[in-house]
N, C-alpha and C positions, 0 to 999 in steps of 0.2 A: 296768703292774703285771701279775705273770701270776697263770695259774690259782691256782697254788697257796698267792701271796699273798693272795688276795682272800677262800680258801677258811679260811687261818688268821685274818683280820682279822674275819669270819663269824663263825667260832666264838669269838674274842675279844667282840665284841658285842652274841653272844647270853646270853654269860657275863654281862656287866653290866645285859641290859634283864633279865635274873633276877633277879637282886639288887636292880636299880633298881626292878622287882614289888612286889618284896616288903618293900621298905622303904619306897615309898611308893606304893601300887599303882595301877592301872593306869587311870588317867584324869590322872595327874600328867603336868604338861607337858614334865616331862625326861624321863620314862617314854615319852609320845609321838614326842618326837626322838628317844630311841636307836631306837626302833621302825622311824622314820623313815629311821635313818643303815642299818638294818642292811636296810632293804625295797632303800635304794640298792645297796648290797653285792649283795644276793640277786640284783637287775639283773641287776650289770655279772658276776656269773658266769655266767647264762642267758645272756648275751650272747654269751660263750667259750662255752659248748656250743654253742650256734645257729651261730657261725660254723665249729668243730669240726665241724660235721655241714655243713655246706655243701659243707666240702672234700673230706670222704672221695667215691669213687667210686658211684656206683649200678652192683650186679648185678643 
């Protein structure tokens, strides 16, 4: 998957654990899975920067 997907997938499932808030908020146990799916997302992006920054050069 790359950066850029992971980054739209992000914003798609931030979009829902909003709504999923606020319709049933925030101790509801699908409230906690999306929260859940989207802490995985947030990951695997830090992961592509971390390895981004590994590669560039040091001056």
């Amino acid at each position: 998957m790359s950066r850029q997907e992971i980054l739209l997938l992000i914003e798609q499932k931030r979009s829902e654990l909003i709504k999923m808030v606020a319709k049933n908020g925030l101790n509801s146990a699908l409230t906690i899975q999306l929260s859940q799916e989207l802490d995985s997302l947030l990951n695997q992006y830090n992961e592509y920067i971390y390895k981004d920054k590994k590669r560039l050069p040091l001056y």
